[in-house]
C-alpha positions in Angstrom: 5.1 -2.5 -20.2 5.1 0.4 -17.9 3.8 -0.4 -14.4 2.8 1.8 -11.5 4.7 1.4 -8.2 2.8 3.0 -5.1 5.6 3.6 -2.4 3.6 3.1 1.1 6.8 3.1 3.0 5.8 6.3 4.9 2.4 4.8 6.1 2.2 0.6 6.0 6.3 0.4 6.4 6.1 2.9 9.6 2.6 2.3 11.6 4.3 -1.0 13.1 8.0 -0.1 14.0 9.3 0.2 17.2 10.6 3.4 17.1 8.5 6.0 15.9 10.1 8.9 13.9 8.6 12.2 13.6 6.4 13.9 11.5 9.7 15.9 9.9 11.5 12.5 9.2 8.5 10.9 7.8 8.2 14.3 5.1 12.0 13.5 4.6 11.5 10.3 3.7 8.8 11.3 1.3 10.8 13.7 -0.2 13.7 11.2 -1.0 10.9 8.8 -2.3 9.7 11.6 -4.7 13.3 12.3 -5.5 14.0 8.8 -6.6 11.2 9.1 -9.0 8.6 7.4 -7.1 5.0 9.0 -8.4 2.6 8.1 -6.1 3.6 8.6 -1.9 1.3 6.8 0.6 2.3 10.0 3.1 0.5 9.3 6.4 -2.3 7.6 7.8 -5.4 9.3 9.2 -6.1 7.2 11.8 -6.6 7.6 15.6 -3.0 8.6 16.7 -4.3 7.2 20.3 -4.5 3.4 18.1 -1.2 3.9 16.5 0.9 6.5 17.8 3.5 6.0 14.9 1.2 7.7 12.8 0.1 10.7 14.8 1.0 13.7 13.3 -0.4 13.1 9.6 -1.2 16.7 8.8 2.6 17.8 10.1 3.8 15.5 7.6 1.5 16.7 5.0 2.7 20.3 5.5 6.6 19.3 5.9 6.8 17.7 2.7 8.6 19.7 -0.6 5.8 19.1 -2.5 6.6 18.2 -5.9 3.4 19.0 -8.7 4.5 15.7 -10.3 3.9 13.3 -7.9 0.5 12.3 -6.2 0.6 12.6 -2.3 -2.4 9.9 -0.6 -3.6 9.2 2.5 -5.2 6.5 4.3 -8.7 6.5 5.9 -10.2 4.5 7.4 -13.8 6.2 7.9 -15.3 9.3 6.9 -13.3 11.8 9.8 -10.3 10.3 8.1 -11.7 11.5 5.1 -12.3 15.1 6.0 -8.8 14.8 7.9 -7.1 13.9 4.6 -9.1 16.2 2.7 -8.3 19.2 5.0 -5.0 18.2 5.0 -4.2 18.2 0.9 -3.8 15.0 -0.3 -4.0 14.2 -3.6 -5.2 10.6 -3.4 -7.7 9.2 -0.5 -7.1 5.4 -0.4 -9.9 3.7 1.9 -9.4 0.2 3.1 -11.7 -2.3 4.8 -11.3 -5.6 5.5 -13.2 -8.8 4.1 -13.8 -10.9 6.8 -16.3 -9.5 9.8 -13.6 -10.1 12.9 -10.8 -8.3 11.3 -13.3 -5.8 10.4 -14.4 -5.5 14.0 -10.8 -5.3 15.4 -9.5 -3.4 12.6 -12.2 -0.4 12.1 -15.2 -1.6 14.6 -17.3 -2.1 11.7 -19.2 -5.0 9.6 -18.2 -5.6 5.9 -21.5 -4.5 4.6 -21.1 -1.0 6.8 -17.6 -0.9 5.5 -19.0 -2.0 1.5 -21.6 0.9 2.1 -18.8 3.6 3.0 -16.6 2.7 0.1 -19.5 3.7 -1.9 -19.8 6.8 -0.1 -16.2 7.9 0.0 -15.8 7.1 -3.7 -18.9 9.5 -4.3 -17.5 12.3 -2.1 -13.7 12.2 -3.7 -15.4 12.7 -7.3 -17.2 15.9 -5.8 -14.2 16.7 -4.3 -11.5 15.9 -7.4 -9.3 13.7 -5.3 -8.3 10.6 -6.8 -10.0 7.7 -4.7 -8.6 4.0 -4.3 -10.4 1.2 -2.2 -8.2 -1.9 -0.9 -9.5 -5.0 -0.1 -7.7 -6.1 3.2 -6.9 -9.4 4.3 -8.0 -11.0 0.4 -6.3 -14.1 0.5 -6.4 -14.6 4.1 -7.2 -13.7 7.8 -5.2 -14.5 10.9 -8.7 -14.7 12.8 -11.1 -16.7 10.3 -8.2 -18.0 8.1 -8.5 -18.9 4.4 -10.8 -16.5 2.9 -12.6 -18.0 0.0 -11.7 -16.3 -3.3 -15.6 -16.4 -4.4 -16.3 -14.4 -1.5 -13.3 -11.6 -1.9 -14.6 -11.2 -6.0 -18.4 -10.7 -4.8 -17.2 -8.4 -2.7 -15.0 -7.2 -5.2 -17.7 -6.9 -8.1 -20.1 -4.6 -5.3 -16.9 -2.0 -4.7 -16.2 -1.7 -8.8 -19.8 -0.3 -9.1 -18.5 2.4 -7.5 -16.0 2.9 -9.8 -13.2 4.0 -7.8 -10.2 4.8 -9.6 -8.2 1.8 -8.4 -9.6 -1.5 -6.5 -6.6 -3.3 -4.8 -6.2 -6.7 -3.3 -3.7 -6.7 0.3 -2.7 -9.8 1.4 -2.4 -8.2 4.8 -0.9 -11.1 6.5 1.4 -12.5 3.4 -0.3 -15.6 2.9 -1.1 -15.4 -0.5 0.2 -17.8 -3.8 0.3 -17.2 -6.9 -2.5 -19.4 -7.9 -4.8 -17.2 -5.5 -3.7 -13.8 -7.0 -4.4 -15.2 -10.9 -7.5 -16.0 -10.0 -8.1 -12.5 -8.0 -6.6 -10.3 -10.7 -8.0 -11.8 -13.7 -11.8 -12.3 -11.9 -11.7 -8.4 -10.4 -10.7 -7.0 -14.6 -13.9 -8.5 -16.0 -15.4 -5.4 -14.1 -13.8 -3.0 -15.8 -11.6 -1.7 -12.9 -7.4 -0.5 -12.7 -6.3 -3.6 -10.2 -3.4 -3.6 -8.0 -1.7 -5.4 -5.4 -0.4 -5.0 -1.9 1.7 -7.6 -0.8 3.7 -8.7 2.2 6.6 -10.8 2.3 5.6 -12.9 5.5 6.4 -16.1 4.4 8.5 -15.5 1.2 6.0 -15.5 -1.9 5.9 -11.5 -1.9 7.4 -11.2 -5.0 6.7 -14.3 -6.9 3.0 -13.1 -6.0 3.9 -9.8 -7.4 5.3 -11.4 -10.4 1.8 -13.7 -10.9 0.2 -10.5 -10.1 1.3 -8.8 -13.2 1.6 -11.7 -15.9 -2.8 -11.5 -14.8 -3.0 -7.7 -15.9 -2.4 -6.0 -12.4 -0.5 -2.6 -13.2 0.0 -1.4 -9.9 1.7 -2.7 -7.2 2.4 -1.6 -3.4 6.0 -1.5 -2.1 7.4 -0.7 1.2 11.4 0.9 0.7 13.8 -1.4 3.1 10.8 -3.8 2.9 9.5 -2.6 6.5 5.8 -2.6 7.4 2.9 -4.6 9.7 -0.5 -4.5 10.8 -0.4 -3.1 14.2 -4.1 -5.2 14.6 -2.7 -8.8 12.8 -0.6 -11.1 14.8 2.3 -11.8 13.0 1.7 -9.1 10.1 5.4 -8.5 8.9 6.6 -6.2 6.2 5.5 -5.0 2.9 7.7 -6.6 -0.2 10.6 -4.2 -0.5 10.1 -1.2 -3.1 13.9 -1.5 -4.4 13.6 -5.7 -4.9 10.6 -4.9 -6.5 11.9 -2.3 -9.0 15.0 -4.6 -9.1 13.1 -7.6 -10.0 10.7 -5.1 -13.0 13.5 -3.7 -15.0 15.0 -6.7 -15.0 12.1 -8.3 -16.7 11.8 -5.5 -18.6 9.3 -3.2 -17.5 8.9 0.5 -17.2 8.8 2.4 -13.6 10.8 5.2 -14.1 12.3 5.1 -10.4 16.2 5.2 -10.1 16.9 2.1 -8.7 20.4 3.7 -6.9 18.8 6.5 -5.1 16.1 4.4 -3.6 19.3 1.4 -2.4 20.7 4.9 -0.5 17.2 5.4 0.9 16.9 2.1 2.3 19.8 2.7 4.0 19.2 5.9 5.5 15.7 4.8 6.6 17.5 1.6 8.1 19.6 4.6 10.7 17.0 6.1 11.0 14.8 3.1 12.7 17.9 1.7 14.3 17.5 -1.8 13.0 18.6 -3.9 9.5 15.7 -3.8 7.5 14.3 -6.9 5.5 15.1 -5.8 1.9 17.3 -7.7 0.4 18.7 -5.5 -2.9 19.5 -2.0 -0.3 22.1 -4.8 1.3 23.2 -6.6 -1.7 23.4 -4.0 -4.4 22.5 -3.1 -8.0 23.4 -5.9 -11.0 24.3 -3.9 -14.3 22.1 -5.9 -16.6 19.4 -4.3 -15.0 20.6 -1.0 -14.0 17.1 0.0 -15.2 
């Protein structure tokens, strides 16, 4: 089975870090992602630089990279000057997320779920006119550090409203990594009675990253999100901590026998460039450890 890795290393893996690295090393980074056969690049964030500084510069980044015609270049917004930002600035893919509960919405994007439910719609409408791809994420899905347990009826209503839309993608984050596997079965397999691509965004907070990624997939997800070096954080979510690492991930796929297409080797030396780059050991485990040949992939 071939699945879909997004690599959001550039955006979700960077926005939290201490040290912020320039619009040039962020297209680098990019560039080795696409170079290691990654096909779909979260590149920047269009976001208020002035709310997270380590994502100022989005367009710079845009323009910086060596853009290769095989691989799809996104961009997240969070409202509709995002959206004309991204736009302007050539990505191929506008992925929109809001979050499910009203006080991370508040904190997060100084909105209300229904405002945020109602833009989805729109931005959806607007990236068909425009011949963008469009994805919508569904943030804090399995839980909220302000409201807590988010109940799963509640997240699949939600859910059902955004697939009317029909983006191209509807994805489930488990922004503050507090997700099971039970929780994600019943997410994935309740979202595909719509009709709708699902995939997954996952963080590795309290170790059931990738034996939610796992669950994920065995429920019909076919994309998942990935950090490399496993970095990553919501600046606006105490205790957010990284993104499940794109090379374990890949590690853990083609040794169950699944399809990416990503050479697993390239993106271990990636990790460890990134990890000089940000002056710190980062959380992966497989950049540190090493390939396995019985699933060299």
């Amino acid at each position: 089975m071939r699945l879909e890795i997004v690599e959001v290393g550039p955006r979700d893996g960077l926005q939290n870090e201490e040290r912020t690295l320039s619009p040039e090393v962020r297209a680098e980074l990019c560039d080795g992602l696409a170079a290691a056969g990654l096909r779909r690049i979260e590149a920047a964030s269009f976001v208020n630089p002035k709310r997270v500084p380590q994502m100022a510069g989005a367009e710079e980044v845009l323009q910086g990279l060596e853009r290769n015609p095989e691989v799809t270049y996104a961009g997240l917004v969070l409202n509709e000057k995002g959206y004309e930002r991204a736009l302007e600035a050539g990505v191929d893919e506008v992925r929109y997320a809001f979050p499910v509960t009203e006080t991370f919405a508040k904190r997060n994007q100084n909105t209300t779920v229904a405002d945020a439910e109602a833009l989805a719609a729109r931005l959806v409408e607007r990236a068909r006119l425009d011949g963008v791809r469009v994805s919508i994420t569904l943030s804090a899905a399995f839980g909220d550090a302000f409201e807590g347990r988010v109940d799963a009826g509640r997240v699949l209503e939600i859910a059902a409203r955004v697939a009317e839309a029909k983006p191209d993608e509807l994805v489930l984050a488990d922004t503050i990594g507090v997700g099971v596997p039970s929780q994600v079965r019943e997410l994935v397999g309740g979202i595909l009675k719509h009709g709708v691509t699902v995939g997954c965004h996952f963080h590795d907070t309290r170790n059931t990253g990738m034996a939610n990624a796992v669950a994920a997939v065995e429920a019909g997800a076919t994309v998942l999100d990935a950090a490399v070096g496993g970095t990553g954080g919501c600046p606006f979510s105490p205790r957010a901590t990284g993104n499940i690492a794109t090379e374990d991930l890949v590690y853990l796929l083609h040794g169950m026998g699944h399809e990416t297409r990503i050479n697993l080797d390239a993106l271990i030396e990636l990790a460890g460039w990134l990890s000089g780059q940000l002056g710190k050991e980062l959380p992966g485990q497989v950049h540190k450890a090493g390939n396995f040949e019985p699933v060299a992939g």
